[in-house]
MDTraj code that builds the backbone (N, CA, C; nanometers):
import mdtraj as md
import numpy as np

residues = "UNK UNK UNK UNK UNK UNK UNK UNK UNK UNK UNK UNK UNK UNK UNK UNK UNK UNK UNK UNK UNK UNK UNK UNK UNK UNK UNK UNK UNK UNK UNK UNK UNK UNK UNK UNK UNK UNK UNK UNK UNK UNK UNK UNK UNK UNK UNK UNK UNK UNK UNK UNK UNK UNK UNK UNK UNK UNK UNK UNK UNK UNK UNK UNK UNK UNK UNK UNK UNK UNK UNK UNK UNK UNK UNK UNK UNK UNK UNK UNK UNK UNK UNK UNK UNK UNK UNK UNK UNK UNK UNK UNK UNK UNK UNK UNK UNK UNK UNK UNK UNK UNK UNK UNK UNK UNK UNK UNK UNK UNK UNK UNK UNK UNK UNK UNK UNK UNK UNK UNK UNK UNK UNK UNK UNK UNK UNK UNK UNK UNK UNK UNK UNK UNK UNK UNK UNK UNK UNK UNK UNK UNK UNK UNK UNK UNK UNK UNK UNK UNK UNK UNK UNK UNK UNK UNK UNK UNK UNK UNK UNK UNK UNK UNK UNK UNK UNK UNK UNK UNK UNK UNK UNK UNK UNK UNK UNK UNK UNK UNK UNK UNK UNK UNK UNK UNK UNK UNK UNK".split()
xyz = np.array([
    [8.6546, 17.3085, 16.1843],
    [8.7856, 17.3012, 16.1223],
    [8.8160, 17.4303, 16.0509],
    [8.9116, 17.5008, 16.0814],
    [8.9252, 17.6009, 15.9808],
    [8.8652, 17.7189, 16.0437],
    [8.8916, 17.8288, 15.9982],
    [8.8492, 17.9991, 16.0013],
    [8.7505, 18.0278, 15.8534],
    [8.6231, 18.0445, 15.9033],
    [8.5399, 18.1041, 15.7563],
    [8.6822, 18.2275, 15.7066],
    [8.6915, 18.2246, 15.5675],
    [8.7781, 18.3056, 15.4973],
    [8.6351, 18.5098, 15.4692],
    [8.6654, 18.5827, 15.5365],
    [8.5476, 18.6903, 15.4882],
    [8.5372, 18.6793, 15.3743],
    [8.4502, 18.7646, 15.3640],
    [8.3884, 18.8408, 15.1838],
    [8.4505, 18.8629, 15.1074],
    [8.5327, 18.9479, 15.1591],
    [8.6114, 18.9935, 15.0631],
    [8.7824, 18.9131, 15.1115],
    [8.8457, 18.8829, 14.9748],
    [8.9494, 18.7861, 15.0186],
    [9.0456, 18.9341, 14.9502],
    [9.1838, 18.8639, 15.0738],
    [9.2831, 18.9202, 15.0266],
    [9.4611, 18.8403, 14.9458],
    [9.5065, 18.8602, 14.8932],
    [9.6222, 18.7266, 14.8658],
    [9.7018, 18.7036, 15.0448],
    [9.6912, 18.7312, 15.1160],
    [9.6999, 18.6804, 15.2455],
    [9.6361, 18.5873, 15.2705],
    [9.5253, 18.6247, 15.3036],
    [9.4043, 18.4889, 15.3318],
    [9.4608, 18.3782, 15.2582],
    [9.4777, 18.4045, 15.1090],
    [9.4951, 18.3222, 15.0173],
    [9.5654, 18.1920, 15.0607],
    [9.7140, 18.2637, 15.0888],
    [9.8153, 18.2136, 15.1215],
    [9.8241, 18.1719, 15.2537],
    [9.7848, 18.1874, 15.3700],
    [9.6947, 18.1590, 15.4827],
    [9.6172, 17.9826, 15.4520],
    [9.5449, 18.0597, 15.3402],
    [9.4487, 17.9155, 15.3381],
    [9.4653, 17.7774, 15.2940],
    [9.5767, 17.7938, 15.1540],
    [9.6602, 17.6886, 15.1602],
    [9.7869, 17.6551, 15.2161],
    [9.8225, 17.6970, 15.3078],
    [9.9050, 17.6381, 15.4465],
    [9.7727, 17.5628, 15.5343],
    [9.6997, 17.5956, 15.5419],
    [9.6013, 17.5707, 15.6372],
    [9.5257, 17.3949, 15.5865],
    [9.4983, 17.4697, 15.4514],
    [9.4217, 17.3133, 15.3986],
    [9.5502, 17.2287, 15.4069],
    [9.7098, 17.2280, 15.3669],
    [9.7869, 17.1454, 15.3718],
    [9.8368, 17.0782, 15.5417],
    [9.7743, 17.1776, 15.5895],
    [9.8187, 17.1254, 15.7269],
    [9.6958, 17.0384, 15.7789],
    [9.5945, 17.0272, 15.7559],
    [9.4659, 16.9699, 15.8367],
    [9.4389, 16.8458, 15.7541],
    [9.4240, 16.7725, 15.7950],
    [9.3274, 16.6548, 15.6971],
    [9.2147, 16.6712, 15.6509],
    [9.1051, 16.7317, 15.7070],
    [9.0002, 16.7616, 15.6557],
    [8.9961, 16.8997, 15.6198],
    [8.8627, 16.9700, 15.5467],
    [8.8232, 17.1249, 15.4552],
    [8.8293, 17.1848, 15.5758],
    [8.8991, 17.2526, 15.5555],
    [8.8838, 17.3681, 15.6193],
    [8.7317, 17.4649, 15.5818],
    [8.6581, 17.5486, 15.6849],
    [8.5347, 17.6024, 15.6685],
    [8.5693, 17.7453, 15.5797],
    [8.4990, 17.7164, 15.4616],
    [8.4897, 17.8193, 15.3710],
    [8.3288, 17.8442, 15.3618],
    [8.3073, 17.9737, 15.3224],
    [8.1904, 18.0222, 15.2738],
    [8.1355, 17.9644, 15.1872],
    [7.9776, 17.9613, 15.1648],
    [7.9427, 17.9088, 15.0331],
    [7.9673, 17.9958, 14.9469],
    [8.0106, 18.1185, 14.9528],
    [7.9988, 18.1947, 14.8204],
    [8.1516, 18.2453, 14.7987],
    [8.1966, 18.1268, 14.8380],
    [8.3734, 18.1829, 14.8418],
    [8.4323, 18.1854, 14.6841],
    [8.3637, 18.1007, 14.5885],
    [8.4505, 18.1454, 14.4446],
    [8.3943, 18.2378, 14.3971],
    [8.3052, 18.2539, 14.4225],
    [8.2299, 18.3979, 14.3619],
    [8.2956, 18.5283, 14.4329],
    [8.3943, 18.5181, 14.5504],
    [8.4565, 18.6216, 14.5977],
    [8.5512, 18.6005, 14.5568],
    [8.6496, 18.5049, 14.5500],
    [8.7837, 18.5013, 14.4592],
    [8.7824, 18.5100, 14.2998],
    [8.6485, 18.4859, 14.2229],
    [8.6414, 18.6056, 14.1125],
    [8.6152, 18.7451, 14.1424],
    [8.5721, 18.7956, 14.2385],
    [8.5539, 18.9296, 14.2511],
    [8.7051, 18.9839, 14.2659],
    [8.8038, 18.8925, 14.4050],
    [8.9623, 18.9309, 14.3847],
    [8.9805, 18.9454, 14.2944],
    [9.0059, 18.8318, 14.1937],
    [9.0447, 18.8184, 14.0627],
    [9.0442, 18.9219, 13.9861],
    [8.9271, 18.9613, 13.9719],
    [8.8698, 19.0876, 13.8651],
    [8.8795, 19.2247, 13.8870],
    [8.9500, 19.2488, 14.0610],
    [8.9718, 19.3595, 14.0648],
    [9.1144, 19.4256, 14.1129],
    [9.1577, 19.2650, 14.0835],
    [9.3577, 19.2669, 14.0638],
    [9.3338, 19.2657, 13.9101],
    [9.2797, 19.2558, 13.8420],
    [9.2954, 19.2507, 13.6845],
    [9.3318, 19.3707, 13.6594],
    [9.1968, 19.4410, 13.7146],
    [9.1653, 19.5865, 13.6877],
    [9.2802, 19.6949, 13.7388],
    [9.3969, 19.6608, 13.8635],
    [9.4406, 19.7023, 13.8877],
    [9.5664, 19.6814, 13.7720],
    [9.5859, 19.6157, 13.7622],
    [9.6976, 19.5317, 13.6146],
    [9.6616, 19.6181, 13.5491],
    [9.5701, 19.6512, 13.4860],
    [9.5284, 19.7112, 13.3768],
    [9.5648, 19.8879, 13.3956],
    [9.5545, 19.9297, 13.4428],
    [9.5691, 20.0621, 13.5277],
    [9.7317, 20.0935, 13.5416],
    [9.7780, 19.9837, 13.6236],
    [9.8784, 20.0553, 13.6952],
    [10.0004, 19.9889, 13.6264],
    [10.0122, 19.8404, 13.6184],
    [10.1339, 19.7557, 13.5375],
    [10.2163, 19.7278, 13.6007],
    [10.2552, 19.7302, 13.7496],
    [10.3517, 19.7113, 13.8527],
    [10.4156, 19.5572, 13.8071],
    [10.5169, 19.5247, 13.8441],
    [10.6091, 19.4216, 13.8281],
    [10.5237, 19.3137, 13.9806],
    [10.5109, 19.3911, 14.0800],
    [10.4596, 19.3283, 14.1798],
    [10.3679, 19.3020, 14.1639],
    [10.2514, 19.3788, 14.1384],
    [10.1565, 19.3198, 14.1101],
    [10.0861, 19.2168, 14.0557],
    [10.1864, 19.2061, 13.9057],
    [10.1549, 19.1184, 13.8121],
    [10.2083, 18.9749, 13.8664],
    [10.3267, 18.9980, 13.9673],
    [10.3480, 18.8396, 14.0311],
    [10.2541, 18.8295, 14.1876],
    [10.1946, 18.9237, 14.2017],
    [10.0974, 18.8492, 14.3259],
    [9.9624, 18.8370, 14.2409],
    [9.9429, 18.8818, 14.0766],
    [9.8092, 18.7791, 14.0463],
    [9.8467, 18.6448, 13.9835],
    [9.9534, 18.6599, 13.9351],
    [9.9993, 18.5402, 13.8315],
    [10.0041, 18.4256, 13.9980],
    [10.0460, 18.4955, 14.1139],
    [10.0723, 18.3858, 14.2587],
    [9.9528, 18.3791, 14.2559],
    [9.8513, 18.4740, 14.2777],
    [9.6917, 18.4217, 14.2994],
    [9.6390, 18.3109, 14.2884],
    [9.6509, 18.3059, 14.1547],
    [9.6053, 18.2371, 14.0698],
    [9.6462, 18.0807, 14.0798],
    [9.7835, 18.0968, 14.0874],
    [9.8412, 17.9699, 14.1216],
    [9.8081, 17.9300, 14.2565],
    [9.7410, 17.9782, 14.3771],
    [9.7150, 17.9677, 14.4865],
    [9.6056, 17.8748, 14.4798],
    [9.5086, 17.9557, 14.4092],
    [9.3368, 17.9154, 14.3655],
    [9.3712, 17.8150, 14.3689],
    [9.4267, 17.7801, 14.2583],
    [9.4572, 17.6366, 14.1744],
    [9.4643, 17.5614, 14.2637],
    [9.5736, 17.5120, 14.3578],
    [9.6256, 17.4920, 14.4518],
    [9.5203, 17.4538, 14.5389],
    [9.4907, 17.5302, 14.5970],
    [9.3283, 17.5172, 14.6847],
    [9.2417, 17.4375, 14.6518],
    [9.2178, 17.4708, 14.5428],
    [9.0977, 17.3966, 14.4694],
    [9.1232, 17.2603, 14.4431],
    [9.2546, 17.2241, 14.4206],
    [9.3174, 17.0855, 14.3692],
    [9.2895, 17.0019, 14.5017],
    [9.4007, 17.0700, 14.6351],
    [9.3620, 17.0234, 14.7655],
    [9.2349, 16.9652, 14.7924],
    [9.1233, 17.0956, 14.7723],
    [8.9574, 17.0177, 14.8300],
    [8.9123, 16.9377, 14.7649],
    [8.9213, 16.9316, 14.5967],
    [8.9288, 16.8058, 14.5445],
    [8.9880, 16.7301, 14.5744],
    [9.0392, 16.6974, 14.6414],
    [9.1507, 16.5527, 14.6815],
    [9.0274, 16.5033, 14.8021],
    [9.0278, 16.6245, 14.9126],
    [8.9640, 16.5637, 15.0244],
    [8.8064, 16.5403, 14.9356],
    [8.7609, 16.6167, 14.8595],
    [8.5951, 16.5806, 14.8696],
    [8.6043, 16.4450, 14.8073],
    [8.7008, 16.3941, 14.7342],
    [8.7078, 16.2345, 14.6493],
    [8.7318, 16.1935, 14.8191],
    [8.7816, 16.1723, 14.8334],
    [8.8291, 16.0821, 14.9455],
    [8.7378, 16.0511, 15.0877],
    [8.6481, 16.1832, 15.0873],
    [8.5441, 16.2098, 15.2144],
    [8.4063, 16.0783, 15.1006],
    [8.3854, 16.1332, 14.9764],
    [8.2810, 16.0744, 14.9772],
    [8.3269, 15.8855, 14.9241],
    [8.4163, 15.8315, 14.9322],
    [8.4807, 15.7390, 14.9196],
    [8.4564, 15.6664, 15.0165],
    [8.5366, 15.7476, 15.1545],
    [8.5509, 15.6643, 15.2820],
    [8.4002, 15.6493, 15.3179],
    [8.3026, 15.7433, 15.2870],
    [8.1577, 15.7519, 15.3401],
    [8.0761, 15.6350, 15.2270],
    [8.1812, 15.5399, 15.1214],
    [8.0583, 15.5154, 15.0191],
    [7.9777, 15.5616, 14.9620],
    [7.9267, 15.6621, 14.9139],
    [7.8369, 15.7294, 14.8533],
    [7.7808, 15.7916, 14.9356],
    [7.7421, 15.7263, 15.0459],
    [7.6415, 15.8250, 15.1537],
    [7.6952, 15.9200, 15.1681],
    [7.5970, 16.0410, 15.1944],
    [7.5886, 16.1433, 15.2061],
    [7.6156, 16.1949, 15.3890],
    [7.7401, 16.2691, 15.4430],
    [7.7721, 16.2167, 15.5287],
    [7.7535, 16.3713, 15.6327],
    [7.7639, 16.4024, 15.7156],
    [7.7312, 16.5311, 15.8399],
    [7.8374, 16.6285, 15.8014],
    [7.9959, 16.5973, 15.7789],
    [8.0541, 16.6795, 15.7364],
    [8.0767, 16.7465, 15.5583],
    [7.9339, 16.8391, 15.5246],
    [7.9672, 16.8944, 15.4116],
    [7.9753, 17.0247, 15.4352],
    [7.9222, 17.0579, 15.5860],
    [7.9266, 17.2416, 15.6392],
    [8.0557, 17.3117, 15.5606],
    [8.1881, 17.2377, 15.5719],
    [8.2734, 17.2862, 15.4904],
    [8.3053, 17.3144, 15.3757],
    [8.2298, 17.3179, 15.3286],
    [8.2329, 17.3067, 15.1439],
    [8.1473, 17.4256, 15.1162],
    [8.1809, 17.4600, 15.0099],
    [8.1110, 17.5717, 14.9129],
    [8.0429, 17.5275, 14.8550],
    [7.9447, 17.6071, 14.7605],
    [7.7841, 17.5546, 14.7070],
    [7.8484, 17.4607, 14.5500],
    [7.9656, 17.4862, 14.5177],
    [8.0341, 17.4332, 14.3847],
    [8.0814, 17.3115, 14.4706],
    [8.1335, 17.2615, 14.5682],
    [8.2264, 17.2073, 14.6415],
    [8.1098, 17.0976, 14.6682],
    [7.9859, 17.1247, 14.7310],
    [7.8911, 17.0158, 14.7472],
    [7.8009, 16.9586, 14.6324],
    [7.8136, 17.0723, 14.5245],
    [7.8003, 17.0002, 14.4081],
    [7.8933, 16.8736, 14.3413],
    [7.9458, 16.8941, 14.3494],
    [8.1026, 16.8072, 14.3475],
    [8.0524, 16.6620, 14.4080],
    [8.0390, 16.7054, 14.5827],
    [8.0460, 16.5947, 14.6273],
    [7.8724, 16.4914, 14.5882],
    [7.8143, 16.5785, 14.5033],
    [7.7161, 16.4760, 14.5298],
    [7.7253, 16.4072, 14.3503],
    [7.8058, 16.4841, 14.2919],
    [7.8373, 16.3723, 14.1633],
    [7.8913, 16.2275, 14.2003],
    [7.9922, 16.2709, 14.2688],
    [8.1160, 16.1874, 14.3086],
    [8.0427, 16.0642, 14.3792],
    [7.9503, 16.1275, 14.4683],
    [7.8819, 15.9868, 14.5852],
    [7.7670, 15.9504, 14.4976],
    [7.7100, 15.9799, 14.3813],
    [7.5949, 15.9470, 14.3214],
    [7.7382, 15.8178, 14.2487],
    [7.8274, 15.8691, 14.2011],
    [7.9079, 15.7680, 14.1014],
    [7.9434, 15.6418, 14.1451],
    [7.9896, 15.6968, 14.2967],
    [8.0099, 15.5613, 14.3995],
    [7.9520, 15.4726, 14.4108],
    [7.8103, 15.5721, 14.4957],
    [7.7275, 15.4532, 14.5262],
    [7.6367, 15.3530, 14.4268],
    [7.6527, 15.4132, 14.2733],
    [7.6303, 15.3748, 14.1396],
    [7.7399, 15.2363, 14.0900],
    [7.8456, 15.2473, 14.1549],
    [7.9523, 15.1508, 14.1165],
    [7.9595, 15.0630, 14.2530],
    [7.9107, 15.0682, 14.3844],
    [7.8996, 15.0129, 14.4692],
    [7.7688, 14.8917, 14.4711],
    [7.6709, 14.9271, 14.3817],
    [7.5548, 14.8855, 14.3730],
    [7.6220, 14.7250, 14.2530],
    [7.6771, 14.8000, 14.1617],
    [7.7003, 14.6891, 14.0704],
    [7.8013, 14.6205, 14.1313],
    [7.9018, 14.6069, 14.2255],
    [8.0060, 14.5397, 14.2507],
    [7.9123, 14.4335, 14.3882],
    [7.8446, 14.4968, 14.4585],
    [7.7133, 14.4538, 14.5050],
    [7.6487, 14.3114, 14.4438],
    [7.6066, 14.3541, 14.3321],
    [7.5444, 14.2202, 14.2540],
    [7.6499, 14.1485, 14.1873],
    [7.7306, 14.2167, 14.1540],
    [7.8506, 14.0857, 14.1343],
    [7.8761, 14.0038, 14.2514],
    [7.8873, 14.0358, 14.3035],
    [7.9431, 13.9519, 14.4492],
    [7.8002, 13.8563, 14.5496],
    [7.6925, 13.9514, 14.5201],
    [7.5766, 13.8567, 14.5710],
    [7.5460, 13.7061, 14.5637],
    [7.5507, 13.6927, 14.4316],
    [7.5527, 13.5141, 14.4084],
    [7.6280, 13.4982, 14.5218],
    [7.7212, 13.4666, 14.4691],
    [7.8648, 13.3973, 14.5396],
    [7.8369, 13.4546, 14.6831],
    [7.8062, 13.5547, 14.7165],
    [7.7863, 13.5153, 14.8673],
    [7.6668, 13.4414, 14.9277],
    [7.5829, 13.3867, 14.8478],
    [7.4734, 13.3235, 14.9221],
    [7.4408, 13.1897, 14.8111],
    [7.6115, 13.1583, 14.8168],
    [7.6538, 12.9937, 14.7266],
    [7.5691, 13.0118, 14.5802],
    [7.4891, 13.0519, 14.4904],
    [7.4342, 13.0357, 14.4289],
    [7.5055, 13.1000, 14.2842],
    [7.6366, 13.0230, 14.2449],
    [7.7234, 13.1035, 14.1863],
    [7.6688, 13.0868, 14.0242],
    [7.5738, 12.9859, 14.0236],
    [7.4960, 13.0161, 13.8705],
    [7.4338, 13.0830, 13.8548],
    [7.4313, 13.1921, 13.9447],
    [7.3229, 13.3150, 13.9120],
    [7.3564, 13.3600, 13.7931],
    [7.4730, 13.3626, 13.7771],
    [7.5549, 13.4701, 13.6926],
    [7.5058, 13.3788, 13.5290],
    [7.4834, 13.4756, 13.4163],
    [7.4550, 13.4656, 13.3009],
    [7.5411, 13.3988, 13.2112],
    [7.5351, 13.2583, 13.1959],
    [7.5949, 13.2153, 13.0779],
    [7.6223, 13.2862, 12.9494],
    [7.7165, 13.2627, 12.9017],
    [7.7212, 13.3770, 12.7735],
    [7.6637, 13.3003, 12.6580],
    [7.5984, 13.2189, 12.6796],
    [7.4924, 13.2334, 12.5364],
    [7.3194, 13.2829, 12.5669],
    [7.3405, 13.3606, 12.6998],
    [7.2193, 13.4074, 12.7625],
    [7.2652, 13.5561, 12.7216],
    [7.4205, 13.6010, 12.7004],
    [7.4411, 13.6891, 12.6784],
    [7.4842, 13.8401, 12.4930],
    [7.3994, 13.9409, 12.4977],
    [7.4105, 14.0196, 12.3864],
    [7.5118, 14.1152, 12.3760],
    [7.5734, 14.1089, 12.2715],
    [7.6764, 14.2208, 12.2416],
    [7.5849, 14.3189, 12.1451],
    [7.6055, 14.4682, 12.1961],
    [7.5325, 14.5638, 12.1771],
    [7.5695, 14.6865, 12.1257],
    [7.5532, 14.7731, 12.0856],
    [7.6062, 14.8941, 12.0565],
    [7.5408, 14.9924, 12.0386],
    [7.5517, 15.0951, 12.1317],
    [7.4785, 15.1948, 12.1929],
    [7.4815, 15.3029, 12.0873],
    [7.3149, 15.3410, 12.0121],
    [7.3119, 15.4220, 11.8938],
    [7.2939, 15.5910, 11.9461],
    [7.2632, 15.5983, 12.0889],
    [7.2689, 15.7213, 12.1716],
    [7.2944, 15.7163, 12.3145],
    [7.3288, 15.7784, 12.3816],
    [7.3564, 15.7719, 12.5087],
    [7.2160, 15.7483, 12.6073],
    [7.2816, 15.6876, 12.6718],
    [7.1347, 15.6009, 12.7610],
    [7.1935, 15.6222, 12.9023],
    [7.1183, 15.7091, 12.9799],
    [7.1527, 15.7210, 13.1203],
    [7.1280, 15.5804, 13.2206],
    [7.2118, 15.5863, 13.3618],
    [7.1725, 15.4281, 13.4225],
    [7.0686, 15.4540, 13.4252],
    [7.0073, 15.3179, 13.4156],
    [6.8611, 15.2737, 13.4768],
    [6.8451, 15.1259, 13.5295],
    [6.7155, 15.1101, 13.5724],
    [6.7301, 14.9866, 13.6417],
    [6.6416, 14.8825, 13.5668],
    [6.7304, 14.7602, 13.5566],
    [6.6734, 14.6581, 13.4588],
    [6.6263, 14.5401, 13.5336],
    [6.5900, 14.4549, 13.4597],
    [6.5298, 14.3505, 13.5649],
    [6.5906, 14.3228, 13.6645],
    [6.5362, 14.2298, 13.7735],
    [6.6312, 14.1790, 13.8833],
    [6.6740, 14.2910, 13.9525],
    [6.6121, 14.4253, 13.9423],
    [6.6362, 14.5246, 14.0196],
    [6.7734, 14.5666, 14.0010],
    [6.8870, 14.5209, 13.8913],
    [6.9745, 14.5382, 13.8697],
    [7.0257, 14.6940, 13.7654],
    [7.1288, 14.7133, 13.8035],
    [7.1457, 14.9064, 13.7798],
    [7.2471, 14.8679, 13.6339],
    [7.1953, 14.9237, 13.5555],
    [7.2811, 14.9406, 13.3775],
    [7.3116, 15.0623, 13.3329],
    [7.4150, 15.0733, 13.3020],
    [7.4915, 15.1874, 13.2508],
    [7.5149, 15.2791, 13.3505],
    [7.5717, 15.4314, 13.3185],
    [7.5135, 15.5039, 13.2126],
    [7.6422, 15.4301, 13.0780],
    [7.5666, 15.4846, 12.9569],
    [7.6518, 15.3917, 12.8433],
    [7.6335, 15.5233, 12.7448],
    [7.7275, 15.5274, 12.6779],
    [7.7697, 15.6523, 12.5659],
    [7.7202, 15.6069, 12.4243],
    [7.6769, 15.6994, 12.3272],
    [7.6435, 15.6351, 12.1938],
    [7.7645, 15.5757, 12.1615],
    [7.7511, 15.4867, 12.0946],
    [7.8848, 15.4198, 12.0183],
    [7.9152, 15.3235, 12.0982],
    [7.9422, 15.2855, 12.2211],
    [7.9751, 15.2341, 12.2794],
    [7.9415, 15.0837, 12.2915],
    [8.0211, 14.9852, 12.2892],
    [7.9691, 14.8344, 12.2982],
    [7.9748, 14.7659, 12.4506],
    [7.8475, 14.6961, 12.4442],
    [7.8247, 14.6318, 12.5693],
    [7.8240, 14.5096, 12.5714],
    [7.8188, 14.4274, 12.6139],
    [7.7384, 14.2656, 12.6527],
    [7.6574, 14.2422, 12.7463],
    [7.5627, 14.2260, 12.7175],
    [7.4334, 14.2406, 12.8165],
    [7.3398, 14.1092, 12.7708],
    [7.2576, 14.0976, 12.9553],
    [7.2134, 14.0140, 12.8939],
    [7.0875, 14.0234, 12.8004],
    [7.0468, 13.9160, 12.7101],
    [6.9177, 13.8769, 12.6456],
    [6.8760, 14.0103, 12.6499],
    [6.7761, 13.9890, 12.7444],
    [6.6310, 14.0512, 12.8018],
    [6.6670, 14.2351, 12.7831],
    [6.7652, 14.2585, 12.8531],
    [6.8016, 14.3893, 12.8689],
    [6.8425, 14.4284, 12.7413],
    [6.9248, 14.3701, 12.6131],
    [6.9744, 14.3987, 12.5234],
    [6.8780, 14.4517, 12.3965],
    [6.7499, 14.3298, 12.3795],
    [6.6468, 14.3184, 12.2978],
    [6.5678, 14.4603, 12.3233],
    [6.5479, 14.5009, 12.4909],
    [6.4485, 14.6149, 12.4888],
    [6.5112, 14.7396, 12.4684],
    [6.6898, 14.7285, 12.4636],
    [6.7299, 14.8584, 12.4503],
    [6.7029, 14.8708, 12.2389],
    [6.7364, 14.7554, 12.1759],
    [6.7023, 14.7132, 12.0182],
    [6.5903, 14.7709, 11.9855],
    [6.4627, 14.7334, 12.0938],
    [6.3193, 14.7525, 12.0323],
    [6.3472, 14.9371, 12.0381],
    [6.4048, 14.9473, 12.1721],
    [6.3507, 15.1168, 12.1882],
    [6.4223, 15.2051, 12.0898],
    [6.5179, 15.1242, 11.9818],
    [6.6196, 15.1859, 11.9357],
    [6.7672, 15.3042, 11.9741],
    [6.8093, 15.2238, 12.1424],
    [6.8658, 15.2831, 12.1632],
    [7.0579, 15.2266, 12.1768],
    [7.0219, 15.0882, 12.0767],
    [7.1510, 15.0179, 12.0705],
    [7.1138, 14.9170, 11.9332],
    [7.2129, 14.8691, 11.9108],
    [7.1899, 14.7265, 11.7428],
    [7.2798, 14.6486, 11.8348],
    [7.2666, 14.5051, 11.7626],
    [7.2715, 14.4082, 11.8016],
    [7.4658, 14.3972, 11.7552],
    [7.5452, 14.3540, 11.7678],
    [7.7041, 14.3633, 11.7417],
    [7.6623, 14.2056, 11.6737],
    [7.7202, 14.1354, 11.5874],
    [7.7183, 13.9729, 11.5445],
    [7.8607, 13.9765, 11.5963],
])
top = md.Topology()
chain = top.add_chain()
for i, resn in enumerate(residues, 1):
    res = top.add_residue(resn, chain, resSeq=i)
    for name in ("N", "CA", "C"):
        top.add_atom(name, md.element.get_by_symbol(name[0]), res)
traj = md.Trajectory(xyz[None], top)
C-alpha cells in the first residue's frame, strides 16, 4: 500500500502523503524512521526561518506542520481501528507503520485485548446457564485504591484493574482483603 516516503522528506511528499493516506483505507508504507526525518525537515525549515524570514516560507512551515498533524491524526484513526477489527491480536499488517506507530499499536491491542478478556467473563456464566456465578453483593467490597496497582490476575484466573490511587472499586471479598493486607487500597464503609 503506499510509496516508502525517502529520507529525506520534502513539503511535497508531505502533501502527496496526505492525499494518499485520505484516499486509501489502509497506512500507507512509511519508513520506520520517518518522524525522525520530519524533525530533521522541521529543523531545517526552522533554520531557514531563522536566516532568511520569507513570507513563503513561513506559510509552507506553519502548512508543514499542519500537514504532520494531519497525517499523524489519519494513522491514528487507522491504527485504532486495525487493532480493533483484529481484537487485540497482533495482526500481519504492521509493515506499514513506523517504530512510534507500532508502538501505538501494541498499547492499543494490549488495552483491547485487556477489556475483551473482562467482557469475556462477564458474559461466560450466562453463556454456559450458570448465571449465579456472578457475586452477590454481600460477597462484594468497596475499596479505595491508596496507589496505583497495575492489572493483574486474581482468582478464577480473572484480570483486575489497572486501577489509579484514589480511585474506588467494588470488588469481590477475596480480591479486596489482599489488596487491604498488601496496603494497596482501605476498605470504603
Amino acid at each position: 500500500m503506499g510509496r516508502p516516503v525517502s529520507e529525506e522528506i520534502t513539503y511535497k511528499q508531505l502533501r502527496d502523503l496526505v492525499r494518499e493516506e485520505k484516499a486509501q483505507p489502509g497506512l500507507c508504507r512509511l519508513p520506520p524512521e520517518f518522524y525522525e526525518s520530519v524533525k530533521e525537515f522541521l529543523a531545517s525549515k526552522y533554520k531557514e526561518l531563522q536566516t532568511e524570514r520569507s513570507l513563503m516560507q513561513m506559510r509552507e512551515f506553519e502548512n508543514s506542520i499542519a500537514t504532520i498533524k494531519e497525517i499523524s491524526a489519519i494513522r491514528r484513526q487507522k491504527i485504532l481501528f486495525e487493532a480493533i477489527r483484529s481484537g487485540g491480536a497482533h495482526t500481519g499488517r504492521v509493515e506499514q507503520m513506523t517504530k512510534e506507530e507500532h508502538e501505538l499499536y501494541d498499547r492499543i491491542c494490549a488495552i483491547i485485548s485487556q477489556d475483551n478478556e473482562r467482557i469475556d467473563a462477564l458474559l461466560s456464566g450466562f453463556e454456559k446457564g450458570e448465571q449465579n456465578m456472578l457475586p452477590s453483593s454481600s460477597k462484594l467490597k468497596k475499596v479505595r485504591f491508596t496507589k496505583d496497582v497495575p492489572a493483574y490476575r486474581g482468582s478464577g484466573s480473572k484480570i483486575f484493574g489497572p486501577f489509579k490511587g484514589g480511585e474506588e472499586e467494588l470488588l469481590p471479598s477475596e480480591e479486596a482483603e489482599w489488596l487491604i493486607k498488601g496496603k494497596l487500597a482501605e476498605l470504603v464503609e
